[in-house]
C-alpha positions as a Markdown table, in Angstrom:
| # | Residue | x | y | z |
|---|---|---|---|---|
| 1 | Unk | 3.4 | 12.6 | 31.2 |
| 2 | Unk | 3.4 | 12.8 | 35.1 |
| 3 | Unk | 2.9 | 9.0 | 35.2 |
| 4 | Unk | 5.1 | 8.0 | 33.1 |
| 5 | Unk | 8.1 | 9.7 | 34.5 |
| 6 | Unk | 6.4 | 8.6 | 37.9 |
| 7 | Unk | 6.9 | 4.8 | 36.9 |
| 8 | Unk | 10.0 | 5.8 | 35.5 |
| 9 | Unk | 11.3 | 6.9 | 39.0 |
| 10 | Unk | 10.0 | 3.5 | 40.9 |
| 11 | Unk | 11.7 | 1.4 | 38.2 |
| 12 | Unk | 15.0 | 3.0 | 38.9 |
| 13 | Unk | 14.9 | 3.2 | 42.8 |
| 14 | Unk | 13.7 | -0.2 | 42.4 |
| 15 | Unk | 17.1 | -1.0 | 40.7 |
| 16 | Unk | 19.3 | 0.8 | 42.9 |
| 17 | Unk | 17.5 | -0.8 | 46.1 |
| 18 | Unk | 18.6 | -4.2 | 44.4 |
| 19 | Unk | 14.8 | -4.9 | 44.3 |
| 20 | Unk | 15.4 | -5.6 | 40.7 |
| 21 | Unk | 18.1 | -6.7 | 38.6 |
| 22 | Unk | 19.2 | -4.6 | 35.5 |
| 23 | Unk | 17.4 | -7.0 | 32.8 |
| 24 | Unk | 14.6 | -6.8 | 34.1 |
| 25 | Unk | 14.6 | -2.5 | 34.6 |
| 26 | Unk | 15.6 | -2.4 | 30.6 |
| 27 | Unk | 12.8 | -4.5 | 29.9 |
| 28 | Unk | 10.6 | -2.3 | 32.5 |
| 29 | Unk | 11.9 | 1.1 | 30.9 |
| 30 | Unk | 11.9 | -0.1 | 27.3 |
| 31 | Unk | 7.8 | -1.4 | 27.7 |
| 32 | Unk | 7.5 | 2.0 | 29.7 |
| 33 | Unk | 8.8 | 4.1 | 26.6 |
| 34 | Unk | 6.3 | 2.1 | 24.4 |
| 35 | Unk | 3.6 | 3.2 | 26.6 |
| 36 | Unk | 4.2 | 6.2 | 27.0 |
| 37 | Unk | 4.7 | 6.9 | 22.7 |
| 38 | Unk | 1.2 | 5.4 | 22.3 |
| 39 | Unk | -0.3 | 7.8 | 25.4 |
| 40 | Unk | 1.1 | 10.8 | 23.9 |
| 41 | Unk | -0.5 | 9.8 | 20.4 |
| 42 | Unk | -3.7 | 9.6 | 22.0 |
| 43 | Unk | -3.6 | 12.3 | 23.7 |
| 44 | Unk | -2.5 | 14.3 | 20.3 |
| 45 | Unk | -5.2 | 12.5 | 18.8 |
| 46 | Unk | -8.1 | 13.5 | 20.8 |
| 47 | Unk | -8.6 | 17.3 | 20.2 |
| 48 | Unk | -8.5 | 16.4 | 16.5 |
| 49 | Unk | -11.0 | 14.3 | 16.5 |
| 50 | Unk | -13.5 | 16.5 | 18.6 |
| 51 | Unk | -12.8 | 19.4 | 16.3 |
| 52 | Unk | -13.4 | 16.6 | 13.4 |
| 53 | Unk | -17.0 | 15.7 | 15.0 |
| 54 | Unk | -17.7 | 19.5 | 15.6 |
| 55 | Unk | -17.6 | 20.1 | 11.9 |
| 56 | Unk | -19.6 | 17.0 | 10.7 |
| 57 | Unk | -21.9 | 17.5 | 13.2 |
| 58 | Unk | -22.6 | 21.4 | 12.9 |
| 59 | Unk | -25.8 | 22.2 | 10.7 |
């Protein structure tokens, strides 16, 4: 996902401008990842569920 890995980027040249300590950028990266699993699910999720209401919603 194009925002994820833009996020990703700022987080890190965050870091190596000294704009944030490394605690902080683990925490930052590791919420990041989390976000990022539960995006892709719903992304995977959603053409499922509109071929799901196609076919209890076709006569």
């Amino acid at each position: 996902m194009g925002s994820v890995a833009e996020l990703e980027t700022q987080i890190i040249i965050s870091t190596n401008i000294r704009y944030l300590e490394d605690a902080v950028r683990n925490d930052l990266l590791r919420r990041l990842d989390e976000i990022g699993k539960m995006l892709r699910g719903l992304q995977n999720s959603l053409p499922e569920r509109k071929q799901t209401l196609r076919l209890t919603t076709s006569p």
